[in-house]
C-alpha positions as CSV (number, residue, x, y, z in Angstrom):
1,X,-31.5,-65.4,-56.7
2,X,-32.8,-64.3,-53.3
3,X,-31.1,-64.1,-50.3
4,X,-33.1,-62.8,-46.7
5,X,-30.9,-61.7,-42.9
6,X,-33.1,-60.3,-40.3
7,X,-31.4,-57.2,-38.6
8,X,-34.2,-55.7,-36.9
9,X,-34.2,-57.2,-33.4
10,X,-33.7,-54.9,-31.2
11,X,-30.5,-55.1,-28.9
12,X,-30.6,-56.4,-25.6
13,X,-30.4,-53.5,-22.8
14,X,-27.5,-54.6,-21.5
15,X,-23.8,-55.8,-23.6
16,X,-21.1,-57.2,-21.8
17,X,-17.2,-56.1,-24.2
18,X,-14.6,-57.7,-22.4
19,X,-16.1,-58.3,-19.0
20,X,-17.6,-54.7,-19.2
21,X,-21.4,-54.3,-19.2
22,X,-23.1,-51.1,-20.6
23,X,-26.2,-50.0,-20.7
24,X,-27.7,-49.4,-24.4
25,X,-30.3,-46.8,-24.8
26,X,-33.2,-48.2,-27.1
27,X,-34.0,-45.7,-29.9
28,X,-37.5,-45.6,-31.5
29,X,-37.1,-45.3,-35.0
30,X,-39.9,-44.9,-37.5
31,X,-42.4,-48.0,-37.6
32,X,-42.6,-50.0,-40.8
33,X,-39.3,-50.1,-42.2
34,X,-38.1,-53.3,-40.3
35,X,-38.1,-55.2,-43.9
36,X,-36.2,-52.0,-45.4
37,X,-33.8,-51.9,-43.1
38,X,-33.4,-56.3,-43.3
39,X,-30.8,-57.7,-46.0
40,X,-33.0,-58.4,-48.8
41,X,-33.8,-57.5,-52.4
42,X,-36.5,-55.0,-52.0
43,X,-34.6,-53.2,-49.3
44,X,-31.1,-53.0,-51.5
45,X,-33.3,-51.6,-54.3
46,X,-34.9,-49.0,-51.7
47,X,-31.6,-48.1,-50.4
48,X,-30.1,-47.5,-53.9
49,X,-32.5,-45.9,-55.0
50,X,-33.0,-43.4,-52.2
51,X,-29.0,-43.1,-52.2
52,X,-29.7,-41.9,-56.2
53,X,-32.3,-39.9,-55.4
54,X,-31.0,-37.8,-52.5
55,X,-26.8,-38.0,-53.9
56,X,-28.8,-36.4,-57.1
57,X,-30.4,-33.6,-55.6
58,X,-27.3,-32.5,-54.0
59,X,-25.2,-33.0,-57.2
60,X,-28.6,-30.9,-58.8
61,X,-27.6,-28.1,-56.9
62,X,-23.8,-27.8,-57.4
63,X,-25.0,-28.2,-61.3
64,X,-26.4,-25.3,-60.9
65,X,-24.0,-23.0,-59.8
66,X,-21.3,-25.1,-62.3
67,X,-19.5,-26.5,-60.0
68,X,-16.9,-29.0,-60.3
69,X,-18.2,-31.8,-59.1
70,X,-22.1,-32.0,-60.6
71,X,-25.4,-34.0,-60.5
72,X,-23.5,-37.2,-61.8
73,X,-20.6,-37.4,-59.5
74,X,-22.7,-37.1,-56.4
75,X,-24.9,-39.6,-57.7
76,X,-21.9,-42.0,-58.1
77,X,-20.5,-41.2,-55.0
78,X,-23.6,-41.8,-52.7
79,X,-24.6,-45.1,-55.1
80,X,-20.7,-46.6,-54.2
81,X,-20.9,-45.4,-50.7
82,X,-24.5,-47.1,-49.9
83,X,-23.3,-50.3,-51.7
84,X,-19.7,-50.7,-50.1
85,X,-22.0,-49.9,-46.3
86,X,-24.3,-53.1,-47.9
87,X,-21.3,-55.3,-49.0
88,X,-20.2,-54.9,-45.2
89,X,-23.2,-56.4,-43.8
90,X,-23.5,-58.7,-47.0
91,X,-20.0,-60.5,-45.6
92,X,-20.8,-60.4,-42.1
93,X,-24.2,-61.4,-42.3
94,X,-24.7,-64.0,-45.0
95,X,-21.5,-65.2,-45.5
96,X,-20.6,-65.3,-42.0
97,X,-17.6,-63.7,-42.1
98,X,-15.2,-63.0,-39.5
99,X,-14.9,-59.0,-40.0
100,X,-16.3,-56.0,-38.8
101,X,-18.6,-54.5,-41.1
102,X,-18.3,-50.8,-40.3
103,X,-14.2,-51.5,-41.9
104,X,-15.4,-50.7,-45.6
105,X,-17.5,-47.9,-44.8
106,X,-14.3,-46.5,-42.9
107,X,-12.2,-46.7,-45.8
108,X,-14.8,-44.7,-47.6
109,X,-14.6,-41.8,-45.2
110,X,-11.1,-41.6,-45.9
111,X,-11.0,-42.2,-49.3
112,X,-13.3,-39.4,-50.4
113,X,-10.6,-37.4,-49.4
114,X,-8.5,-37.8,-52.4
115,X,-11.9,-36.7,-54.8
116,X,-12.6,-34.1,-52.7
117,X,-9.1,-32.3,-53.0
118,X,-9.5,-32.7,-56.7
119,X,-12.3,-30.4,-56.5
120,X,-10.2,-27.7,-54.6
121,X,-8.3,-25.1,-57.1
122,X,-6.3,-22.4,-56.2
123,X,-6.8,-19.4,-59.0
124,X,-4.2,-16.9,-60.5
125,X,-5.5,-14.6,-57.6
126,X,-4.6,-17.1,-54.4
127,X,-7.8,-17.6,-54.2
128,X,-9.1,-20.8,-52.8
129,X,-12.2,-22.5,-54.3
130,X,-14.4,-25.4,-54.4
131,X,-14.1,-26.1,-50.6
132,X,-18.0,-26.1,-50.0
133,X,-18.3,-28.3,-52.6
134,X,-15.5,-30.9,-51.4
135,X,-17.4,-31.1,-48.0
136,X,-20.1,-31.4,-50.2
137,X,-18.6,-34.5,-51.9
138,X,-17.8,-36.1,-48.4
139,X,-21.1,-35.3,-46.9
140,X,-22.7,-37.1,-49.8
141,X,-21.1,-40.2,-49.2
142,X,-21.5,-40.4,-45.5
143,X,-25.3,-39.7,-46.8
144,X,-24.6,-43.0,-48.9
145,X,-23.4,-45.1,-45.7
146,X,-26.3,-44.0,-44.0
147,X,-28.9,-45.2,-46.9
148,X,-26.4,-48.0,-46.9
149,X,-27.2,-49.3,-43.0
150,X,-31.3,-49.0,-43.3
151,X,-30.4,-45.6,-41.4
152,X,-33.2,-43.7,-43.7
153,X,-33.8,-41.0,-41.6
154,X,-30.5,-39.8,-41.0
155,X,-29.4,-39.7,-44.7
156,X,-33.3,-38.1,-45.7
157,X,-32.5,-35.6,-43.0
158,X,-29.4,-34.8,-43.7
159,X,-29.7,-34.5,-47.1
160,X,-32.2,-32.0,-46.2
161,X,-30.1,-29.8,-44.0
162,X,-27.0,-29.9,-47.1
163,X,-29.3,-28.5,-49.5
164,X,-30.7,-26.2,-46.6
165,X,-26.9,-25.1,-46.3
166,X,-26.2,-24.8,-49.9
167,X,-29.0,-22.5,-50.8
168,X,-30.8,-20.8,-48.2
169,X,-27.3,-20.2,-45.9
170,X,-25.2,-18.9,-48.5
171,X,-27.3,-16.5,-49.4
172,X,-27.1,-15.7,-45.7
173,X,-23.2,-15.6,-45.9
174,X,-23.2,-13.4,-48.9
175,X,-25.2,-11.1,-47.4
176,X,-23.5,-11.0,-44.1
177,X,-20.1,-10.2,-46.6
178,X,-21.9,-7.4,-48.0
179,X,-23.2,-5.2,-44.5
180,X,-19.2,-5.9,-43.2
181,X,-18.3,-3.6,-46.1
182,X,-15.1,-5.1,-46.4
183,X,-13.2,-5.3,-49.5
184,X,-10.4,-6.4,-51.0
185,X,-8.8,-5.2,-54.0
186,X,-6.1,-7.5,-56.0
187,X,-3.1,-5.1,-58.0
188,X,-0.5,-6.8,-59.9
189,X,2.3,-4.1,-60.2
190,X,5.2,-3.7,-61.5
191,X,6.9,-0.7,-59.9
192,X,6.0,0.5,-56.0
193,X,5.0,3.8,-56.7
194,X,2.2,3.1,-58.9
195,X,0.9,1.1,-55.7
196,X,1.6,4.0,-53.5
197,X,-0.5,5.9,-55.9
198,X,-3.4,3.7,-55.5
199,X,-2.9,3.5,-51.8
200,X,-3.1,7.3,-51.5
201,X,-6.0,7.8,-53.8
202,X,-7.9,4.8,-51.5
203,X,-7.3,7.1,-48.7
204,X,-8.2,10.3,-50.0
205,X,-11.8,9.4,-50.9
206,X,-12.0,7.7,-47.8
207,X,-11.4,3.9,-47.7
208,X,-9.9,2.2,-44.3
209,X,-6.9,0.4,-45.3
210,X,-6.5,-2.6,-43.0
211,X,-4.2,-4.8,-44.2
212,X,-1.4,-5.0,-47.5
213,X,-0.3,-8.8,-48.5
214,X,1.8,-9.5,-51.0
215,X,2.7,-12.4,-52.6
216,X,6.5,-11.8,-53.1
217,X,9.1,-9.1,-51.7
218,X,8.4,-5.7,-53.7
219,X,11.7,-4.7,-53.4
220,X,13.8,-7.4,-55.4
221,X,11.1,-7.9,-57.5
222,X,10.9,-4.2,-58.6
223,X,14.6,-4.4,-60.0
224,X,13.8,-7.1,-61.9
225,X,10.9,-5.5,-63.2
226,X,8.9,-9.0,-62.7
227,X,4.7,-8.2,-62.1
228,X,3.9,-8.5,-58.3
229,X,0.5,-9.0,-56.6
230,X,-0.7,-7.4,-53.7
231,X,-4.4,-7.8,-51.7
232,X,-5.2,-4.8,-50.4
233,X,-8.1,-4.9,-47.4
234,X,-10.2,-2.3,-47.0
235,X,-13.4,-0.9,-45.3
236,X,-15.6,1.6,-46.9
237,X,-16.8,4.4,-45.1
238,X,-20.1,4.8,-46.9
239,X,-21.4,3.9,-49.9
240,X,-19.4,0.8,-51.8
241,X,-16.6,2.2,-53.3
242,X,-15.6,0.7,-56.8
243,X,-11.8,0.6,-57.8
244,X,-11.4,3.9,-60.3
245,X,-11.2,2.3,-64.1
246,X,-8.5,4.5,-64.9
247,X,-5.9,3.2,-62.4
248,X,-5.4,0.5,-65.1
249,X,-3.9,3.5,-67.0
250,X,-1.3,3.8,-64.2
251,X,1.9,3.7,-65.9
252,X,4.0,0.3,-63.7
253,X,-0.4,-1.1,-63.0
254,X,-1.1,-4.1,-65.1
255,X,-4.1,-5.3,-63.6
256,X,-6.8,-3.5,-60.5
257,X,-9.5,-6.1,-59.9
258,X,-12.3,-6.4,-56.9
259,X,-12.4,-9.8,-55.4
């Protein structure tokens, strides 16, 4: 079966929408990739493939760090979001179809959504994680829409800057976290004054207490003897202090953990 739809004429320098005429700026894109970027069989394999290829790397790289969301479930999310971007043009072009043929690709954008929050967790701790990698998920499938509309050099590029952001930046990050010398230290309690205790022995070596959250009011819970947490933000004064291994033998201390 073969089908064939030219897309590569270039638009006229002047549209008229409604009686309004604009001016359209002509972009030079890379030579030789007219028949890539047509409706045909080599360029849906081409667009596939480099929607495999560059949805895999990404996915290769969350793998690594055992993420959530791994090498096969950025592959399948760039592979459905290049072919839904193709099945738009496929209705519009060939079939001749009445329809706009951005509308699937938009209901991709918003559907990620629903994937991506199922890669966010909240830990015991309160502790939020797998939001780089649920941007992560939607950026791959706006890289697929791309591959999917013969736009090759915006989802090669981007793809690019991702795993330029994923590697190379967070280390960046982490090492910007470590000269701020800010800490902060997660107690689950059971009675106030074996927090005060910590608290004081903090202070007396040093450590700039900025902040106390806790997770429920310390007062009603320490009548009913119920475990509370607290998150206790710090700044050390010189070297990086470590939480003291015997304030877990705090009689009313259940747990004294750096996070």
């Amino acid at each position: 079966m073969k089908f064939s739809a030219t897309m590569s004429e270039k638009p006229p320098a002047w549209i008229s929408f409604r009686g309004v005429r604009a001016n359209v700026m002509e972009v030079e894109m890379i030579e030789g990739l007219e028949a890539l970027r047509d409706i045909n069989v080599l360029s849906t394999f081409v667009k596939m493939l480099c929607a495999m290829l560059c949805g895999g790397a990404i996915g290769l790289e969350r793998e690594y760090k055992r993420r959530s969301a791994g090498f096969r479930t950025h592959i399948l999310i760039c592979l459905g979001a290049c072919m839904t971007a193709m099945t738009g043009q496929y209705i519009v072009i060939i079939l001749h179809y009445s329809s706009d043929m951005a509308r699937l690709g938009a209901q991709v954008i918003a559907g990620i959504g629903f994937i991506g929050a199922g890669a966010i967790i909240v830990t015991q701790k309160n502790q939020v994680r797998g939001l780089t990698t649920s941007a992560g998920l939607w950026a791959t499938a706006v890289t697929g829409l791309a591959f999917g509309s013969g736009f090759y050099e915006g989802g090669i590029l981007t793809t690019i800057l991702i795993l330029l952001a994923e590697t190379v930046l967070s280390r960046l990050e982490y090492a910007s976290h470590v000269r701020a010398k800010r800490r902060i230290l997660y107690v689950e309690f059971t009675r106030r004054a074996a927090l005060d205790f910590i608290l004081s022995e903090m202070k007396s070596r040093g450590d700039q207490i900025e902040d106390i959250e806790m997770t429920q009011d310390a007062e009603s819970k320490e009548k009913n003897g119920k475990t509370q947490r607290a998150y206790v933000y710090y700044r050390t004064m010189g070297k990086e202090s470590e939480p003291e291994t015997d304030w877990n033998q705090v009689p009313g201390i259940d747990m004294v953990e750096l996070i």
